[in-house]
C-alpha positions, 0 to 999 in steps of 0.5 A: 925782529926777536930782542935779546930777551926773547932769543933767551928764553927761547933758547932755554925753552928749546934746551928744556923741550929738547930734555923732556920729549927725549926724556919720554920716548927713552921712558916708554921704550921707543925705537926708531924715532928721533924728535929735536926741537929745531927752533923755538920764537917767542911772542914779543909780550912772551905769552906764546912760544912756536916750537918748531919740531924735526921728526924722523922718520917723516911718516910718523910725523903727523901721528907723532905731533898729534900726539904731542898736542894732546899732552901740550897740558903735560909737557908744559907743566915739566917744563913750568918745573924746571925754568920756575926759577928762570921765568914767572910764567911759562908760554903757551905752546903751539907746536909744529912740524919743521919740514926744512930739512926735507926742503933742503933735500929736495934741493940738493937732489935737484942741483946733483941732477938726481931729479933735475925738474930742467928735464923733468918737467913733472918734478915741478909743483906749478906744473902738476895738474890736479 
């Protein structure tokens, strides 16, 4: 269970996250591709934050947070100077791919019957043989 303390700053670490990595892609030019922080969780002592990123298109992801691994030094330091005046010590980021809208796709397709894993059988992961 998150404190109030720690939904706070996770709030404030996503707005600012959310500035900086669109604030890039409109400083380099790049088309077609939209990065929004979905969620941030604070570690109860706040020394780590797990940033959840939504990337479209979903092909480039992977690429994408590869690349925004290797400047985690970087955006962490814009982010130390914007919430210098909000927190002593920045957290150290740990990003990952937030795939919840994919899974929630997944199931709306299933339940208009587009894919019904009910008559195909093939749809089902369990089912698939390797």
């Amino acid at each position: 269970m998150e404190t109030n303390r720690q939904k706070k700053i996770g709030a404030l670490l996503q707005n600012d996250l959310v500035s900086i990595l669109q604030g890039e892609i409109r400083k380099n030019n790049i088309n077609n591709l939209v990065i929004s922080v979905s969620k941030v969780n604070v570690t109860s002592d706040l020394s780590i934050a797990k940033v959840h990123l939504s990337i479209f298109p979903t092909e480039k992801a992977p690429e994408i947070l590869t690349a925004i691994k290797s400047n985690t030094p970087l955006i962490k330091h814009d982010l130390a100077q914007r919430v210098k005046n909000q927190l002593r010590k920045v957290p150290n980021l740990i990003f990952y791919i937030d795939d919840s809208l994919d899974y929630i796709e997944k199931i709306d397709k299933a339940l208009t019957g587009e894919e019904n894993p009910i008559e195909n059988r093939d749809l089902l992961d369990k089912r698939k043989k390797s």
